[in-house]
C-alpha positions, 0 to 999 in steps of 0.5 A: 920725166920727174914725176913718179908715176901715181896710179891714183891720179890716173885712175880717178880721172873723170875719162878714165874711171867713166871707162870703168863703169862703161867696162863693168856695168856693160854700157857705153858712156859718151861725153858731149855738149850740155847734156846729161841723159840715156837712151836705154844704150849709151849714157850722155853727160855734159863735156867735163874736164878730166880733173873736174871737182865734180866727181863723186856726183858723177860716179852716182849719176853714172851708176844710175843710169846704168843702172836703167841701162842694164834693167830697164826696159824701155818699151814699157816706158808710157808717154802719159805724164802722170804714168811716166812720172809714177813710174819714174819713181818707182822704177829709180828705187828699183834699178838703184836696188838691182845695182846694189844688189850686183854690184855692191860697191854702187851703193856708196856712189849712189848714196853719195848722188843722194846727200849732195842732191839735198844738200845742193837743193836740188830735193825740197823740204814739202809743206803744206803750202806748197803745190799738192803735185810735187807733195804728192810724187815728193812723198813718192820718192823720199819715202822709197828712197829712204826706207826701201833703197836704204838713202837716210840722208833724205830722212828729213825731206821725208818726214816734211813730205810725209807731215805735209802729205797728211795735212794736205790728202784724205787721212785714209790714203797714206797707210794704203799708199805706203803698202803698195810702195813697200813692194817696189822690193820685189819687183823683178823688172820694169813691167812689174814697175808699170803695172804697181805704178798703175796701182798707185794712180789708180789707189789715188783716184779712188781715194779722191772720187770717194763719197763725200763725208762718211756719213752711211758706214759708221752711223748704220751701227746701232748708237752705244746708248740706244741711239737713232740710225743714220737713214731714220735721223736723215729723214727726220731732219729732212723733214723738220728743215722746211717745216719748223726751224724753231726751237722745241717748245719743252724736253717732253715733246724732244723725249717723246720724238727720241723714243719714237725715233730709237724704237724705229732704228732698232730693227731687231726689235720684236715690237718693231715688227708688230708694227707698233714702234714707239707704243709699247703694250702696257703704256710705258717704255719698254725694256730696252729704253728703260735700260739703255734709253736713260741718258736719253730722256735728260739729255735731250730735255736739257739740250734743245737745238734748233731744227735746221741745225739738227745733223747726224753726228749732232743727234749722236752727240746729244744722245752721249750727253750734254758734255759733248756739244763741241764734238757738232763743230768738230764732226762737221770741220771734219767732213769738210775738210776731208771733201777739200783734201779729196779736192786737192788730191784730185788736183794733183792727179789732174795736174799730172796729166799735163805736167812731169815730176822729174827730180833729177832736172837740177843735177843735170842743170848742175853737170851742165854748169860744171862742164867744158861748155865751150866743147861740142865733146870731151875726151872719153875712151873709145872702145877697141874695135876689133880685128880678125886676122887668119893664119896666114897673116899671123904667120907673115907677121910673126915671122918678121917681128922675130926676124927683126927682134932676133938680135934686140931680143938678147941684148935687150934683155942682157942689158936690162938684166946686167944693169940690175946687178950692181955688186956685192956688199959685206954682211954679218950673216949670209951663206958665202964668206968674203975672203977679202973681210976674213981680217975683221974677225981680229978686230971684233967685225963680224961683216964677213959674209959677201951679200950679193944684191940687184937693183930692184927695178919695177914692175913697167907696163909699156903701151906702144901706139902706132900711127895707122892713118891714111897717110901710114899707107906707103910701103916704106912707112907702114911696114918698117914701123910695124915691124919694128912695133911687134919686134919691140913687142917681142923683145919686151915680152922676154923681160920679167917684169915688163909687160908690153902691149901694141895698138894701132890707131886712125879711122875716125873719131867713132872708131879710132884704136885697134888693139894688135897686143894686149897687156898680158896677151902672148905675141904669138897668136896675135901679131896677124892683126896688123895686117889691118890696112891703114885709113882715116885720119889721126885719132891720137888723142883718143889713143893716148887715152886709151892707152891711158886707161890701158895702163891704169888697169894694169898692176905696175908701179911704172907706166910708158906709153910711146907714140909713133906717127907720120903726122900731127893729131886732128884734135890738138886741144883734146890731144893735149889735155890727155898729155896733161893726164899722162903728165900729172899721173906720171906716166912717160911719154915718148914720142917718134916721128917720121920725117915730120917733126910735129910730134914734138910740139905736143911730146917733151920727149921726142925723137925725129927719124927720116925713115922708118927703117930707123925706128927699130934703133931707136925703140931699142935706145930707148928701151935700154934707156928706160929699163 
């Protein structure tokens, strides 16, 4: 194969790096159909093509979910939208916090996710037009996203969710709120999440069945000028509507009525407590009105209104003075629109209870338009099953791959090494005269020396992939080609630089590869594993993959990967596009086949043998080809 090998390509395949998460993070990642979601144990995306441009979205999706894999506990998880949906929220910053927090590089994938989700549109700049539901969980998120977890790209859509939230809710809600979601940093694990969660819908719900207008609290203080109480001015009122809703005939009977009324609300007047409000001893006014109740006499005499118009914030404005009549419009416009944010805060929680907020719905809308949808499922690397094996059948196959390496083993290994030594070239310096250049001394050359040097060859990683399907189970087939499988193990291991490993595949598409050798692992305490029998059909392209991904975890600047088999793959599609990884990473494929030629319609490189006792010479020209 021309193409050099280039680690890169390979390692930054969707298949392949989708394996390094599920190895890293502990999860199992399945690629299948139109769908993009977890069940707490295994992470779904939609079929993607190994090369998809669609990658850095994939790496934070992935990252996310598992993240809940890893620290959410899915029994804590409630079935109420509006509680499903607050916690959503809340425990999406948590996880993605837990993940930076354990493995540090995450958080350039996870931001990543973030910006494209607001450059795509998948987050929505909230106004105040827009539904009080989505304002609601929409300030939620951005606000924990920007400024808990750390996601400044979404700094604008917080400030719109944050402008709209206060246009839109009572004014009293949003510091009460933002305290509450401050703590997501020290919640340690999903029941905590639940129950801040519940704190927040229930901060809600006060906010929007509070009383009406604030119209006991700030008017039971005693005014700054002497004013009225709220409980004295609102009986008053009461009284006048159905009585006289005509103007005061002259500011006399305003000054008498506001005197009687200031003395009343004072309730720590000694006066007061004779029983005699508003009648002071000698006929005049007291002192407290004559100090304090100035204003009161001018500005009531030259600001009359109407009865039936008469309200609280109104009386307070006209004992501040004339100059404050605008502040009666605005007190009431207040009111009324805090009663209508309540109103719309309580929609938004009504709605709630019918209704999920789910931002993520686009991105797997997305994954889902950028996947094979053609596919029921895409390649991914299986996991290895393991295989347990006894002394007695360590012993049995170590005793055969050493009696049948015993003769390539040498001369594997001389040739590889003789090949490497190419001569001797002159120098002018080194430790060894050359007694042929001693001559060039004459004419002033000073390359004298003989330099000895050794064709540098690379370091390779071989992954041997041997057929264990049910068609292998004959004795003329299975045992010659694992025999000659561990003999090449053998032999391979002696060589420096080369590092070899062995697999056997078949079973089923849930369980399709069994490792014998792994990369770096001694061949001694682990060729008893191919004893395991043969079954199944024939896995392969799920072999070659993981064989793939196999080679892409090793250091080496040459990967080989060799397919023996009896027969052709269940998948030829999916068999195919993982030989087009191999191909496009560089990596070398050779393929046997025994009696069947049908390998060689998938794998450039291959060889056909009638039997299976020729595949020890066969993997040893190929060896000494290669190496």
């Amino acid at each position: 194969m021309n193409t050099k090998y280039n680690a890169k390509i390979l390692a930054s395949a969707v298949p392949i790096v989708a394996a390094a998460y599920g190895r890293k993070f502990g999860v199992k990642i399945v690629f299948t159909g139109d769908r993009a979601m977890t069940d707490g144990k295994t992470i779904v995306l939609p079929s993607l093509p190994p090369d998809t441009a669609f990658k850095d979205v994939v790496w934070g999706y992935l990252a996310h979910e598992a993240g809940h894999v890893r620290f959410t506990d899915w029994k804590h998880v409630p079935t109420a939208p509006n509680r499903q949906s607050m916690l959503n929220v809340v425990e999406d910053a948590r996880i993605e916090l837990a993940m930076m927090r354990a493995y540090p590089g995450t958080a350039t994938t996870l931001n990543a996710v973030a910006n494209h989700m607001a450059q795509a549109g998948h987050y929505v700049l909230q106004t105040a037009e827009n539904d009080p539901f989505e304002i609601l969980f929409s300030y939620c998120l951005y606000n924990l996203q920007c400024n808990v977890v750390g996601q400044k790209g979404l700094k604008e859509f917080w400030l719109a969710a944050e402008q709209a939230f206060t246009q839109v809710f009572p004014t009293s809600t949003k510091g009460k709120l933002d305290q509450l979601l401050q703590s997501v940093v020290g919640l340690e694990n999903t029941e905590q999440a639940l129950k801040l969660a519940d704190q927040i819908l229930e901060l809600l719900k006060q906010e929007a069945c509070r009383p009406k207008p604030d119209d006991q609290a700030p008017n039971q203080q005693e005014d700054s000028s002497g004013g009225e109480s709220a409980e004295t001015n609102g009986g008053e009122t009461a009284q006048s509507k159905p009585e006289d809703g005509q103007k005061q005939s002259d500011g006399s009977s305003d000054r008498s009525d506001n005197q009687s009324s200031s003395d009343k609300g004072n309730g720590l007047s000694v006066d007061n407590q004779n029983g005699e409000a508003g009648k002071p001893e000698d006929g005049s006014p007291d002192k407290d009105q004559q100090s304090g109740g100035s204003n009161d006499h001018s500005d009531s005499s030259s600001s009359p209104v109407k009865g039936d118009n008469f309200t609280d914030g109104q009386q307070h404005a006209d004992a501040d003075g004339g100059a404050e009549l605008p502040a009666k419009v605005v007190s009431g416009e207040e009111a009324k629109t805090q009663s209508e944010a309540r109103s719309r805060l309580q929609q938004a929680l009504k709605e709630g209870e019918f209704r999920s907020f789910d931002p993520r719905s686009k991105l797997r809308s997305e994954l889902f338009a950028n996947s094979n949808q053609m596919e029921e499922q895409t390649l991914s690397v299986p996991d290895a099953i393991s295989i347990s094996t006894d002394a007695a059948a360590n012993s049995k196959w170590n005793r055969r791959a050493k009696s049948a390496a015993s003769g390539i083993r040498q001369r594997l290994s001389g040739m590889v090494q003789a090949k490497r030594r190419s001569g001797s070239i002159s120098a002018t310096i080194g430790k060894r005269i050359n007694a042929t250049d001693i001559h060039r001394v004459c004419t002033g050359d000073t390359k004298v020396f003989r330099k000895t040097w050794t064709e540098k060859k690379p370091d390779t990683a071989v992954h041997i992939l041997i057929d264990n399907s049910s068609s292998m189970k004959r004795p003329d087939f299975e045992i010659p080609a694992k025999e000659a499988a561990l003999a090449l193990g053998v032999a391979l291991e002696a060589i420096p630089k080369v590092n070899p490993a062995i697999t056997l595949f078949g079973d089923s598409f849930e369980r399709p590869v069994y490792p014998v050798l792994k990369h770096g692992q001694r061949t001694a305490s682990t060729l008893g594993k191919a004893d395991l029998s043969p079954s199944g059909n024939t896995p392969m392209a799920q072999a070659i993959l993981y064989g793939l991904f196999e080679l892409s975890q090793q250091r080496c600047n040459r990967a080989m990967l060799i397919v023996v088999t009896d027969g052709r793959p269940s998948n030829s599609q999916a068999t195919r596009d993982a030989l087009d990884l191999a191909k496009r990473s560089g990596v070398e494929v050779f393929g046997i086949g025994i009696k069947i030629g049908a390998i060689s319609n998938y794998i450039e490189n291959s060889v056909i043998i009638s039997t299976a006792y020729d595949l020890k010479s066969v993997l040893f020209g190929l060896m000494k080809n290669q190496l």
